[in-house]
gemmi code that builds the backbone of each chain (N, CA, C; Angstrom):
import gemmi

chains = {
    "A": [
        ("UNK", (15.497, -5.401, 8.992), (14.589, -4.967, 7.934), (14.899, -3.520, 7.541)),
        ("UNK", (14.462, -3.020, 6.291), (14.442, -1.983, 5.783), (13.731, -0.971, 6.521)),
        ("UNK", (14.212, 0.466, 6.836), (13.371, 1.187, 7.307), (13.197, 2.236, 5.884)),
        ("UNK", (12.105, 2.698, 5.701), (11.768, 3.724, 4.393), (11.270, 4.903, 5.479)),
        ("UNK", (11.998, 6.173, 5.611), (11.709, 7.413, 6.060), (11.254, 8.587, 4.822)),
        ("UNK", (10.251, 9.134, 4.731), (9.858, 10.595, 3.907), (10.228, 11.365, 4.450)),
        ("UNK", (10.441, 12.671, 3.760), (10.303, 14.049, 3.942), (10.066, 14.333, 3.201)),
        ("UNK", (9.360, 16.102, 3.248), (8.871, 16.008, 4.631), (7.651, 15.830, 4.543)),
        ("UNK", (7.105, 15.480, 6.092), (5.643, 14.828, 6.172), (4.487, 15.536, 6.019)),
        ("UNK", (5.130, 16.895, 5.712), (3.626, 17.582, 4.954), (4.594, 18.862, 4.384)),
        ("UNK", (3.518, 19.573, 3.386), (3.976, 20.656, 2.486), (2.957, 21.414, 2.303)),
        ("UNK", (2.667, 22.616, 1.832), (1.609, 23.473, 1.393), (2.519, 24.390, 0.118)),
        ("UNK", (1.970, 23.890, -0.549), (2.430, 24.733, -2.096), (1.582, 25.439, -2.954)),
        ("UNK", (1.823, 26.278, -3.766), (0.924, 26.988, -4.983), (0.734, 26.120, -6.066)),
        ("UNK", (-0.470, 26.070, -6.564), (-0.442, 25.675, -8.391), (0.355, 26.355, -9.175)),
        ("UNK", (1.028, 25.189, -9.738), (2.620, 25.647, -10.753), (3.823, 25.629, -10.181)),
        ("UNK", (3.641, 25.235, -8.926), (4.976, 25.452, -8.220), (5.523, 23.972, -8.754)),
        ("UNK", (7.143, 23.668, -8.285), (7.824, 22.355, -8.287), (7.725, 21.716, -6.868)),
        ("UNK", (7.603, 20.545, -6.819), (7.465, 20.358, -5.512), (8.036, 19.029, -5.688)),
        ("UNK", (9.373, 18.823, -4.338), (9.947, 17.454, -4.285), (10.256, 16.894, -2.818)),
        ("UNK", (9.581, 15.491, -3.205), (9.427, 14.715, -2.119), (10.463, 13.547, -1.989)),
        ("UNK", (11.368, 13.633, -1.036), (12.408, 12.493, -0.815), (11.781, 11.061, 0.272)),
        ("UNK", (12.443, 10.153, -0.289), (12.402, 9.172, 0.189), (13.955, 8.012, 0.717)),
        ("UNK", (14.083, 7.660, 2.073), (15.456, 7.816, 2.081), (15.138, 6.038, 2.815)),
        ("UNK", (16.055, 4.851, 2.019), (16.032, 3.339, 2.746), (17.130, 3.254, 3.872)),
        ("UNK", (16.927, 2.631, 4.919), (18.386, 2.706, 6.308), (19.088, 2.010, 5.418)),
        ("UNK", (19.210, 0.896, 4.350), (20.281, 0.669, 4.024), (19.722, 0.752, 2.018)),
        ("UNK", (21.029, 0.469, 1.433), (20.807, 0.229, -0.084), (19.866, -1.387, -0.648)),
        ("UNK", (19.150, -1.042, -1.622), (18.420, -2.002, -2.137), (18.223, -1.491, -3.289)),
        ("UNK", (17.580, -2.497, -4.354), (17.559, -2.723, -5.696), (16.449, -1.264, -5.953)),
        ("UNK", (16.167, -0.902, -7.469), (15.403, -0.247, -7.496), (13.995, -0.426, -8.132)),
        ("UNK", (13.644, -1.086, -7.066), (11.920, -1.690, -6.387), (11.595, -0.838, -5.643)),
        ("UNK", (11.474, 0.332, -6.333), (10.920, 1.274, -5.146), (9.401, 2.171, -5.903)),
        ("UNK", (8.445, 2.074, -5.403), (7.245, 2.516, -5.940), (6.744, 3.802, -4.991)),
        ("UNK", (6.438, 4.811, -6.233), (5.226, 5.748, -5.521), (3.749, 6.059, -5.746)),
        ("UNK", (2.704, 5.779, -4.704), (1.425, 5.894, -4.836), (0.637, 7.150, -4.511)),
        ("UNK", (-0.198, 7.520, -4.722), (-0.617, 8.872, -4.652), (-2.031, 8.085, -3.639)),
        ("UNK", (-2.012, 8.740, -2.677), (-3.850, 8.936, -1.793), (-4.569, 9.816, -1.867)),
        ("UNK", (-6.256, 9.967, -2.588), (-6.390, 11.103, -2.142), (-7.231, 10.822, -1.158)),
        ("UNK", (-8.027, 12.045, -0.519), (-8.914, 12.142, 0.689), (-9.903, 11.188, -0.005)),
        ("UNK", (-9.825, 9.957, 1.274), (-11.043, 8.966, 1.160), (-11.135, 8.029, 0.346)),
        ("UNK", (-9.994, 7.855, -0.465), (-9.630, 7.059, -1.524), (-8.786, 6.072, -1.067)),
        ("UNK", (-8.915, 4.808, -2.023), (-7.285, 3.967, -1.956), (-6.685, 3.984, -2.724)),
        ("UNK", (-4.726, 4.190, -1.858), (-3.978, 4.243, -2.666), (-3.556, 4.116, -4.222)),
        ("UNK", (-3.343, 4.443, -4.883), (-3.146, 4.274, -6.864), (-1.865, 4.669, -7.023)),
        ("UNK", (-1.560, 3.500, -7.465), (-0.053, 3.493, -8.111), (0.648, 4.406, -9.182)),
        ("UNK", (1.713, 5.296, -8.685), (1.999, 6.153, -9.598), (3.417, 6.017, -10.298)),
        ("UNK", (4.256, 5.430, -9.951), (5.404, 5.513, -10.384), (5.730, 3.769, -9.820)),
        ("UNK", (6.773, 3.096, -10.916), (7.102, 1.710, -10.312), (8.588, 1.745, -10.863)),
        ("UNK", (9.402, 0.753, -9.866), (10.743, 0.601, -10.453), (11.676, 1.941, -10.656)),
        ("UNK", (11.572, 2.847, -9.468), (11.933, 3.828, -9.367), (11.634, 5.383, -10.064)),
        ("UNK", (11.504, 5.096, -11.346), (11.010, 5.732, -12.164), (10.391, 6.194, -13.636)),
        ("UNK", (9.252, 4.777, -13.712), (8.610, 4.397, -14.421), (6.747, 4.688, -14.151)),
        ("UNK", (7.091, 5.575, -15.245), (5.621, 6.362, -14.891), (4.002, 5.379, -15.144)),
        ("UNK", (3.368, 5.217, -14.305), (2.445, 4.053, -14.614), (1.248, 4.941, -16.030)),
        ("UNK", (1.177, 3.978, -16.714), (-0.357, 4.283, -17.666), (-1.321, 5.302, -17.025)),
        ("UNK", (-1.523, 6.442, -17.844), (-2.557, 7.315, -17.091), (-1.755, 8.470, -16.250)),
        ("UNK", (-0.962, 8.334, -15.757), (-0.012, 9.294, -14.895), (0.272, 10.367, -15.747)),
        ("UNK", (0.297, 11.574, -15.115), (-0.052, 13.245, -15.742), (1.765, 13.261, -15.999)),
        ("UNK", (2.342, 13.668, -17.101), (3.780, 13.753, -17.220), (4.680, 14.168, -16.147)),
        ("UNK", (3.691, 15.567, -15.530), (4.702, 16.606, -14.067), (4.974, 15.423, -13.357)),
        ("UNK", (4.575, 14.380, -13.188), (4.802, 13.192, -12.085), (6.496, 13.057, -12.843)),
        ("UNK", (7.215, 12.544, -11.859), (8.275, 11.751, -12.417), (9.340, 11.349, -10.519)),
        ("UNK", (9.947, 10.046, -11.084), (10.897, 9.859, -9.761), (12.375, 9.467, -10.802)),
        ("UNK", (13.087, 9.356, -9.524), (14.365, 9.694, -9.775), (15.402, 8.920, -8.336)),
        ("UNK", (16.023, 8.412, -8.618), (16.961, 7.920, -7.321), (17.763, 6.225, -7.404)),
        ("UNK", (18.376, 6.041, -6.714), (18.848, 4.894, -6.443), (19.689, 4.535, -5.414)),
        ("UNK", (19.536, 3.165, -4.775), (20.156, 2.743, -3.552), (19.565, 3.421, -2.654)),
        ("UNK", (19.662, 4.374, -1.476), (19.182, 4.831, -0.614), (17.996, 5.842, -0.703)),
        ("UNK", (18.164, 6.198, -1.900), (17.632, 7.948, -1.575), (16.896, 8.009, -3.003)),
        ("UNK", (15.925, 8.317, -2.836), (14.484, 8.474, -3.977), (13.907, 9.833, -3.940)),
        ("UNK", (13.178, 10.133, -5.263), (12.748, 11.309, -4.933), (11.372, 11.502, -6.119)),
        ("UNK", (10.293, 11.910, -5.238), (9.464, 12.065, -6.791), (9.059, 13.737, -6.588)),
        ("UNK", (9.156, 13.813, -7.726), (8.920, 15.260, -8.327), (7.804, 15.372, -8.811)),
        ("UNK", (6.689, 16.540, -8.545), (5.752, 17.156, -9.278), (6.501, 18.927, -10.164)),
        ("UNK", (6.475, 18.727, -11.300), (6.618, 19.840, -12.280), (6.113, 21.158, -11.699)),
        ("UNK", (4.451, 20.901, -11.879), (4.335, 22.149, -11.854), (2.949, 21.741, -10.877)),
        ("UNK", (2.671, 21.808, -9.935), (1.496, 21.355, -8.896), (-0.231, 21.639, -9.372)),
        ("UNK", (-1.020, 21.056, -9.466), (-2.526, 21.175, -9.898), (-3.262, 20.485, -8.457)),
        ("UNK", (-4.123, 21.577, -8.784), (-5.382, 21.216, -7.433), (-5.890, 19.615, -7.617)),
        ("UNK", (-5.582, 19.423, -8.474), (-6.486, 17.914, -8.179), (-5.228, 16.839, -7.267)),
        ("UNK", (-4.258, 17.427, -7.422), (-3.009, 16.776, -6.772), (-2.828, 16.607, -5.152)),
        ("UNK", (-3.627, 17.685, -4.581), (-3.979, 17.304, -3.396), (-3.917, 15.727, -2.776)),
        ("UNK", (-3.353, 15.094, -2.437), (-3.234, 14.168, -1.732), (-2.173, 13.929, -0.558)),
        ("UNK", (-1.774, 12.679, -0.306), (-0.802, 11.791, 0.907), (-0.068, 10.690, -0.304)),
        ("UNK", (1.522, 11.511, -0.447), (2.149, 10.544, -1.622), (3.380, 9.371, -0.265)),
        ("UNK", (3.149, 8.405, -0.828), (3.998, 6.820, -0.072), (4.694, 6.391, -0.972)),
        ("UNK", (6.170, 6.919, -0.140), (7.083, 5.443, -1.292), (6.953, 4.448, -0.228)),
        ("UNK", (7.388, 3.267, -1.309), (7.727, 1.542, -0.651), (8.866, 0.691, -1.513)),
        ("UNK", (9.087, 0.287, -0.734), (9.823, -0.628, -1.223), (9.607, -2.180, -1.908)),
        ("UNK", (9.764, -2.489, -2.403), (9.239, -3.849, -3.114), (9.734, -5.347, -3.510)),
        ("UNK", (11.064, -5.144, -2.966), (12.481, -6.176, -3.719), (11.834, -7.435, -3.091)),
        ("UNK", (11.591, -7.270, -1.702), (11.627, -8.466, -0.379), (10.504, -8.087, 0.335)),
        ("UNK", (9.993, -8.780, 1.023), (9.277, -9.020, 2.219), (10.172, -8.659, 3.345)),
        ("UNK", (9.986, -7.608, 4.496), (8.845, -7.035, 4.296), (8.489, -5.331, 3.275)),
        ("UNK", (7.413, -5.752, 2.724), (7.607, -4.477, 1.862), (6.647, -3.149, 2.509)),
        ("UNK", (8.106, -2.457, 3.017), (7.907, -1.083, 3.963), (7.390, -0.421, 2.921)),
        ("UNK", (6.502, 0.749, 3.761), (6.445, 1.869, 3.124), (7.085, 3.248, 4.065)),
        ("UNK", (6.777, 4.292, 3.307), (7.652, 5.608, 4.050), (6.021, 5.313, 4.748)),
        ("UNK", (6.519, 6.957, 5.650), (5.187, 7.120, 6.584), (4.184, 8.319, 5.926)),
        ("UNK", (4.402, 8.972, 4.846), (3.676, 9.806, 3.735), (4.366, 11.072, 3.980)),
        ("UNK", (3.696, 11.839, 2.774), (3.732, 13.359, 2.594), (2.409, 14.059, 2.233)),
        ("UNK", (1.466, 14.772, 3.207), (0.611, 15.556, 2.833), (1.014, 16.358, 2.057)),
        ("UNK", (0.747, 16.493, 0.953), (1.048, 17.930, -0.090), (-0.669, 18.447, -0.216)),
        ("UNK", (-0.245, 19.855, 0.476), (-1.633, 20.464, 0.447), (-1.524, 22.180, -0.386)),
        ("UNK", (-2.667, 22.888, -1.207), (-2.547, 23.441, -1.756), (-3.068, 24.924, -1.211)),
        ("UNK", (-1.396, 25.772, -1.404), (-1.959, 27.260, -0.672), (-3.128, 27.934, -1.301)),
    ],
    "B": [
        ("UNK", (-12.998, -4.943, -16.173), (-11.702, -4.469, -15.840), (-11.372, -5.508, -14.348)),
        ("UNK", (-10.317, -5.054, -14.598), (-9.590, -5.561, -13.288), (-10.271, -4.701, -11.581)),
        ("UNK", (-10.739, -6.026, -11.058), (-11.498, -5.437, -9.982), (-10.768, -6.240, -8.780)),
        ("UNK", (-10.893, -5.366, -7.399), (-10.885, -6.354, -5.800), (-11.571, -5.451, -4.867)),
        ("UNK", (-12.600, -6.147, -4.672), (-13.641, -6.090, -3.495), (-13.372, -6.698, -2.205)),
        ("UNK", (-13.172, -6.098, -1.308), (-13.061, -6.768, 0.097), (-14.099, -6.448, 1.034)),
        ("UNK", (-14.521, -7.526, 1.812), (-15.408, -7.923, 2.574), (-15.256, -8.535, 3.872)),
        ("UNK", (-16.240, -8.177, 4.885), (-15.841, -8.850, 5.816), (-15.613, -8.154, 7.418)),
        ("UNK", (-15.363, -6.571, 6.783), (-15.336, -6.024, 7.988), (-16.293, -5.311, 9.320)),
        ("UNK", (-15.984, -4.685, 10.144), (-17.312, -4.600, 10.876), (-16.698, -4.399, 12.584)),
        ("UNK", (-17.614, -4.365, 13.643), (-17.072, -3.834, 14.803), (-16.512, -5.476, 15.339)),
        ("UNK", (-15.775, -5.371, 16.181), (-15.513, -6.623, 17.112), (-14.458, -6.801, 18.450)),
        ("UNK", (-14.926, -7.263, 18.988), (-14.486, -7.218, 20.570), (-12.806, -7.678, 20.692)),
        ("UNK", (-11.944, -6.770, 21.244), (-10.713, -7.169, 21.770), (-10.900, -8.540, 21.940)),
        ("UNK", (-9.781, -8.862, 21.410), (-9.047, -10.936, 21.494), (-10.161, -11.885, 21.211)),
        ("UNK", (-10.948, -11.336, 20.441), (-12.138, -11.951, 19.069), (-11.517, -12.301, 18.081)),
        ("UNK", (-11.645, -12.763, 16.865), (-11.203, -13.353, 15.524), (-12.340, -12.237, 14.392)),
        ("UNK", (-11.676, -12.508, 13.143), (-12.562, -11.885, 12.219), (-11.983, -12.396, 11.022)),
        ("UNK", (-12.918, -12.428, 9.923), (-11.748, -13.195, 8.809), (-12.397, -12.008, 7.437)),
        ("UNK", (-11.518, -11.687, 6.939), (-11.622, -10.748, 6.052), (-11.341, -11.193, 4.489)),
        ("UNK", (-12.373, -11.121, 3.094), (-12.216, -11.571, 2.192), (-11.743, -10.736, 0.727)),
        ("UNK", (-11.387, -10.720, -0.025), (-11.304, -9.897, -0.659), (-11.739, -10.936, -2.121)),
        ("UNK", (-12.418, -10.530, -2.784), (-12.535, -10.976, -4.533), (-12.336, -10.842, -5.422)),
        ("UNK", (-11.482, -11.306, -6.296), (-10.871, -10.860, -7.485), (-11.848, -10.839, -8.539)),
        ("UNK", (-11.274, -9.869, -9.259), (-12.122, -10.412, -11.153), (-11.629, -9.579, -12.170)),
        ("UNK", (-11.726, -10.144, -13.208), (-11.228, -9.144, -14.782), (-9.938, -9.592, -14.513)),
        ("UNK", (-8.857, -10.538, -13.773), (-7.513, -11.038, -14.239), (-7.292, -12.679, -13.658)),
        ("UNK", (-6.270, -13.318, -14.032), (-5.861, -14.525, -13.525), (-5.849, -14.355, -12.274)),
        ("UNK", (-6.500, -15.036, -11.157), (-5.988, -14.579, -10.304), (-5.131, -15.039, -9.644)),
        ("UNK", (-4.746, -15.957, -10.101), (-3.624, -17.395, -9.387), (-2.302, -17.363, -10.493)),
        ("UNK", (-2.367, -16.336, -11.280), (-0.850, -15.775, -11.587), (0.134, -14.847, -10.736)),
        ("UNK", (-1.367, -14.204, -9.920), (-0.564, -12.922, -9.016), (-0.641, -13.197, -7.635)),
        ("UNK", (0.824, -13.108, -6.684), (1.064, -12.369, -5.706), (-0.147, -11.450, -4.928)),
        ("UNK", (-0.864, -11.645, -3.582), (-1.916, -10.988, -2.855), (-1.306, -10.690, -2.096)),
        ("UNK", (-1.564, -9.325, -1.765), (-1.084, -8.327, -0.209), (-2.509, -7.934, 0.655)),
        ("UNK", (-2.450, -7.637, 1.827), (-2.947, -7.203, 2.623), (-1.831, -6.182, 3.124)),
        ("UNK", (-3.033, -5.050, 2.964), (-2.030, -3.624, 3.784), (-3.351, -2.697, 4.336)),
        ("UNK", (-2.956, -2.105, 5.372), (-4.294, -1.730, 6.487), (-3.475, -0.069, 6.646)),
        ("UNK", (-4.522, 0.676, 7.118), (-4.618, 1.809, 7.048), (-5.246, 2.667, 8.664)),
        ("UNK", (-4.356, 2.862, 9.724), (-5.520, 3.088, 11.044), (-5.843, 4.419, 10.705)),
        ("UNK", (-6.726, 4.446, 11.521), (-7.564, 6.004, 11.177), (-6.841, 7.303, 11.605)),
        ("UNK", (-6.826, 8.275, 10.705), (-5.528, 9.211, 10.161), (-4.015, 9.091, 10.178)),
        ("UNK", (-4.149, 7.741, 9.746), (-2.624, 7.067, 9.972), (-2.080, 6.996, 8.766)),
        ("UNK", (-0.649, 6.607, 8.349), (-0.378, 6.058, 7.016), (-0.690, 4.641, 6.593)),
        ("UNK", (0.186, 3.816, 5.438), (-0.336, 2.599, 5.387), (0.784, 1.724, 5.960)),
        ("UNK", (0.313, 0.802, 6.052), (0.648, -0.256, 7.134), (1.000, -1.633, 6.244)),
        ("UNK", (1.899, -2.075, 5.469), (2.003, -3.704, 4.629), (1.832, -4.651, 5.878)),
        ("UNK", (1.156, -5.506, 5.668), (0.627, -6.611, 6.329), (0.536, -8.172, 6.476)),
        ("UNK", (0.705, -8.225, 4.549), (1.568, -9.767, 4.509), (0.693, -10.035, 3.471)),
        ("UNK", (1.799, -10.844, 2.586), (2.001, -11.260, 1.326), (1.928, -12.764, 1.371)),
        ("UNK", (1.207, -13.069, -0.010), (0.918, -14.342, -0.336), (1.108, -15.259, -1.776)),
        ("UNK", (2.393, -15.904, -1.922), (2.699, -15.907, -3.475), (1.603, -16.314, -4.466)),
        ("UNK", (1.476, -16.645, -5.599), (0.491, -16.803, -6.242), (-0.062, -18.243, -6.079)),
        ("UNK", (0.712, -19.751, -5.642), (0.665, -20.931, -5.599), (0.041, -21.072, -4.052)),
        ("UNK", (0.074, -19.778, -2.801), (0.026, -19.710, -1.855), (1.236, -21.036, -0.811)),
        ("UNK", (1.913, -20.906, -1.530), (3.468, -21.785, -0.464), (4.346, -20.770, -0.060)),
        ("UNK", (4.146, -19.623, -0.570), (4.892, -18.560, -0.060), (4.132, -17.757, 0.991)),
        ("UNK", (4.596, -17.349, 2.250), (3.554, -16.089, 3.082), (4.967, -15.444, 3.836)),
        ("UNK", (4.737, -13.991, 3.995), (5.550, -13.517, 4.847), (4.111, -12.039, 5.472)),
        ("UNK", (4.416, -12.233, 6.627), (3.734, -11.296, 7.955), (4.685, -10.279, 8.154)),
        ("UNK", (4.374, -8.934, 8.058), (4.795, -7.730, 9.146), (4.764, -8.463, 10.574)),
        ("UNK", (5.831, -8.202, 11.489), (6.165, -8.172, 12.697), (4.837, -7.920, 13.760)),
        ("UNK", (4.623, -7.004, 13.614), (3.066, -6.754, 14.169), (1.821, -8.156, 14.050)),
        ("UNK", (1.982, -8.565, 12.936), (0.517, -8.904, 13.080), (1.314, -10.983, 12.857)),
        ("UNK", (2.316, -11.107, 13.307), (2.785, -12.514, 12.954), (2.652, -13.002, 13.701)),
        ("UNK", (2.125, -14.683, 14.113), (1.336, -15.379, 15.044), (-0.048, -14.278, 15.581)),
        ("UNK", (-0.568, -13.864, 14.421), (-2.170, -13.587, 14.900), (-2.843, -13.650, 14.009)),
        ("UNK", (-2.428, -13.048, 12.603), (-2.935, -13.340, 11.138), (-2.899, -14.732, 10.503)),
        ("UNK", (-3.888, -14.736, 9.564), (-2.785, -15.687, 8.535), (-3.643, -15.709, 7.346)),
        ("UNK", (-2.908, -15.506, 6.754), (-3.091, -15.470, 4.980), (-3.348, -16.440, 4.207)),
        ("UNK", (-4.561, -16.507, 3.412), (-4.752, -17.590, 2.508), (-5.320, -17.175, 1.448)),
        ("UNK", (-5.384, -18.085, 0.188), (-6.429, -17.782, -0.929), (-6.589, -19.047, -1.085)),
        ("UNK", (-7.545, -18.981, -2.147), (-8.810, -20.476, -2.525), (-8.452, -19.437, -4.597)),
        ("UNK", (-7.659, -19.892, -5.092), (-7.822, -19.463, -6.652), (-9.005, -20.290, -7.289)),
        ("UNK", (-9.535, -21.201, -6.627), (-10.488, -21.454, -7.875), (-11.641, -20.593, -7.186)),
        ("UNK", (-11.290, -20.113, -6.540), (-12.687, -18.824, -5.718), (-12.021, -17.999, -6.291)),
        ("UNK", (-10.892, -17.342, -6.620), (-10.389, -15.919, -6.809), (-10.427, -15.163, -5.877)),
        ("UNK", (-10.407, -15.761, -4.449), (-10.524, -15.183, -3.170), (-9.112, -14.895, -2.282)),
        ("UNK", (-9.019, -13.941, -1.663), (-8.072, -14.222, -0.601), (-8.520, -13.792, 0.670)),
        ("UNK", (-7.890, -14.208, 1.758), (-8.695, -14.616, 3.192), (-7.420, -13.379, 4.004)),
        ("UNK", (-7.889, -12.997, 5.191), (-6.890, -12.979, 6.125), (-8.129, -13.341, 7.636)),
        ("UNK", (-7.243, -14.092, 8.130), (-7.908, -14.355, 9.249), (-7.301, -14.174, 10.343)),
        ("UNK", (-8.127, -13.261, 11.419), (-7.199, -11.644, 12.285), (-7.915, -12.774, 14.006)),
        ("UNK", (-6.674, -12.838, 14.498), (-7.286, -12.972, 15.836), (-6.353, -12.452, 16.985)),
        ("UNK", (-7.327, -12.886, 18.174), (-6.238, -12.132, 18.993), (-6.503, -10.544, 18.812)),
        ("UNK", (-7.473, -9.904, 18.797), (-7.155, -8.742, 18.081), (-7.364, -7.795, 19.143)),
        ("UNK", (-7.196, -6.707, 18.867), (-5.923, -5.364, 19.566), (-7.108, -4.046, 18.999)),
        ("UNK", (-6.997, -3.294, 19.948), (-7.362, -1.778, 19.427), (-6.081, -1.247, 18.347)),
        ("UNK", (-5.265, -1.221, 18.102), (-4.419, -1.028, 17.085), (-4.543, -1.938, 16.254)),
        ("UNK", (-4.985, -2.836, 16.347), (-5.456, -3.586, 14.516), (-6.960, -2.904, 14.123)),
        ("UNK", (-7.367, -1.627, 14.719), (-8.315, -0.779, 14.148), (-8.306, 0.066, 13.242)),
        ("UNK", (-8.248, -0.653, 11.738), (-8.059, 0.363, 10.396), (-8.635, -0.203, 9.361)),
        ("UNK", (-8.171, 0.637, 8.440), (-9.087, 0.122, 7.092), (-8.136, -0.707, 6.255)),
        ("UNK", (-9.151, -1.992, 6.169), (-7.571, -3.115, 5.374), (-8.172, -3.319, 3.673)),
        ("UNK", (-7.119, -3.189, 3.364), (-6.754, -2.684, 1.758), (-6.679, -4.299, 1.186)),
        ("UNK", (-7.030, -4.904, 0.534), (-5.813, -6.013, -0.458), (-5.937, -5.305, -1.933)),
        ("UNK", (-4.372, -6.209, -2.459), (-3.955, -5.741, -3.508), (-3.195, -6.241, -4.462)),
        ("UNK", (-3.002, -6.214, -5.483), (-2.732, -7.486, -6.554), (-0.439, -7.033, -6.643)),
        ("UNK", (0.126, -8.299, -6.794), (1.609, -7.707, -7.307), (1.967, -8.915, -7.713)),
        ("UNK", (2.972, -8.667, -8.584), (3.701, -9.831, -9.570), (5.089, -9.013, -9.288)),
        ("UNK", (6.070, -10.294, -9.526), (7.276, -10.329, -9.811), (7.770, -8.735, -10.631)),
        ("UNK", (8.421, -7.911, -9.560), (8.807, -6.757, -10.568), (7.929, -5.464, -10.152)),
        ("UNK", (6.641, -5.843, -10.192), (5.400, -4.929, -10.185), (4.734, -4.677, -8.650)),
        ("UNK", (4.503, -3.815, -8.162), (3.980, -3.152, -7.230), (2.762, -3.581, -7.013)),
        ("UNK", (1.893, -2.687, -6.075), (0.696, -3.470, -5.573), (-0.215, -2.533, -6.653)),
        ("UNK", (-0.777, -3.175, -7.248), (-1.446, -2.051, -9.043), (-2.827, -3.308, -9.021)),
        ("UNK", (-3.855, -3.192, -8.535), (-4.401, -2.180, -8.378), (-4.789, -2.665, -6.547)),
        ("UNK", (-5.513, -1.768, -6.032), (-5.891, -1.438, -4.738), (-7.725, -2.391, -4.514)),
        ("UNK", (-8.214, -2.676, -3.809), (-9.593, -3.024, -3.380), (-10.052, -1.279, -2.748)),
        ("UNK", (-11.122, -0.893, -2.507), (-11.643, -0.232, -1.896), (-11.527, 0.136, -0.360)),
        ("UNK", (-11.139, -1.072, 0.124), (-11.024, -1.157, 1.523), (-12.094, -1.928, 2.247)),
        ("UNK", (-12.063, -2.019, 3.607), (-13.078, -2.444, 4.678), (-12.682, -2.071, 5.674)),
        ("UNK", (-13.432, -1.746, 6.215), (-12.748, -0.825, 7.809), (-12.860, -1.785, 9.007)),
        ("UNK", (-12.284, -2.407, 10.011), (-12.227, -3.325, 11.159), (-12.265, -2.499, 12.376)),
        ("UNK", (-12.721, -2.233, 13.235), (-12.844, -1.710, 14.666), (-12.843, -2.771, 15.994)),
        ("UNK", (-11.809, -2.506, 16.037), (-11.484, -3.476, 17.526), (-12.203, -1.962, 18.852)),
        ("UNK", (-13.251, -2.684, 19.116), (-13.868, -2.202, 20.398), (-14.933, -3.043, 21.496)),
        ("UNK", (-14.652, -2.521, 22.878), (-15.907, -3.609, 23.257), (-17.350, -2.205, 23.402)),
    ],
}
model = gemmi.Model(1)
for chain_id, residues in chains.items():
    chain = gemmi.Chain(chain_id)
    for i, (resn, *xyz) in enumerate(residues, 1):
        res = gemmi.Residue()
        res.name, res.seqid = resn, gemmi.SeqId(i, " ")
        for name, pos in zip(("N", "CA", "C"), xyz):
            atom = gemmi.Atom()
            atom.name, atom.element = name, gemmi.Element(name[0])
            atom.pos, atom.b_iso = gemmi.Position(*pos), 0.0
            res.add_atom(atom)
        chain.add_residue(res)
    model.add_chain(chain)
structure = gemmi.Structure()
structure.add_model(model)
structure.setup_entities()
C-alpha cells in the first residue's frame, strides 16, 4: 500500500507570510491527490481535488501543485482564520491514505 | 443542501459491538461512493473503509478488517458501520463522507465520537 508522509508536522507563521506544505507518496500514483483543511473542532472540508483544483468557495492564496510522488499546497499570503491541521490523501485506490497533517499555527 | 448526520455513538466496553449510522439528504444517495474515516483524540485522520454506491464493492483499512463491516440500505439513504471486537484504539471520532468516481470525500458528516472503555 501507499504510504502518504507530510512535512512538516507543524509550522508557526505570520499573516502574509507564504507558507508551503509538502506531501510525499512511497511510490508514484495518478493525480488523485486531495487537500482538506481542519479547523479546531471541526470536520475536515475539502480544499483542493485532483492535485490542483481549487474546490468552490476556496480563498485564491490556496493552491497545490505536484505530481507522481511529491505534492505541495501553498498558502500565498497566510490569514488568521487559516489556522488549522491541513491532510493530503490519496484517492486513485483503496486504501485511500492520508498524510499524518500539518498544524499551521499563527505567530 | 447536501447534508450527513451520523449517529450512533457513545461509551462501550472493550470486545462489545456498536453499529454506527450516518444519514444522507439534499443528494442521490445511491449514486455516491460512502467512506467511513475516524479521528482518535488529538490524532490525525484515520480512512476506514469504503463502500461503492450499488454496495458490491467494500474495501477495509488493515486495522479495522475482520471487525468492521460496511453497509448501506439506499432506499434509507443510510450507511451502517458495524464495529466489533472493539479495542481502546478504535476510540475516536468517526466521520462518514460522500465520494464519486474522480472526486474526494466532499462533503464531511459532523462526526460521532465512540469510546472504547470499561
Amino acid at each position: 500500500d501507499i504510504q502518504m508522509t507530510q512535512s512538516p508536522s507543524s509550522l508557526s507563521a505570520s499573516v502574509g507570510d507564504r507558507v508551503t506544505i509538502t506531501c510525499r507518496a512511497s511510490r508514484g500514483f495518478s493525480n488523485y491527490l486531495a487537500w482538506y483543511q481542519q479547523k479546531p473542532g471541526k470536520a475536515p472540508q475539502l480544499l483542493i481535488s485532483a492535485a490542483s483544483s481549487l474546490q468552490p468557495g476556496v480563498p485564491s492564496r490556496f493552491s497545490g501543485s505536484g505530481s507522481g510522488t511529491d505534492f505541495t499546497l501553498t498558502i500565498s499570503s497566510l490569514q488568521p482564520e487559516d489556522l488549522a491541521t491541513y491532510y493530503c490523501q490519496k484517492y486513485d485506490e483503496a486504501p485511500w491514505a492520508f498524510g499524518q497533517g500539518t498544524k499551521v499555527e499563527i505567530k | 443542501q447536501v447534508q450527513l448526520v451520523e449517529s450512533g455513538g457513545g461509551v462501550v466496553q472493550p470486545g462489545r459491538s456498536l453499529r454506527l449510522s450516518c444519514t444522507a439528504s439534499g443528494f442521490t444517495f445511491s449514486n455516491y461512493q460512502m467512506h467511513w474515516v475516524r479521528q482518535a483524540p488529538g490524532k490525525g485522520l484515520e480512512w476506514v473503509a469504503v463502500i461503492s454506491f450499488d454496495g458490491r464493492n467494500i474495501f477495509y483499512a488493515d486495522s479495522v478488517k475482520g471487525r468492521f463491516t460496511i453497509s448501506r440500505d439506499n432506499s434509507k439513504s443510510t450507511l451502517y458501520v458495524e464495529m466489533s471486537s472493539l479495542r481502546g484504539d478504535d476510540t475516536a471520532v468517526y466521520y462518514c463522507a460522500r465520494a464519486t468516481y474522480g472526486v474526494p470525500l466532499d462533503p464531511w458528516g459532523q462526526g460521532t465520537l465512540v469510546t472504547v472503555s470499561s
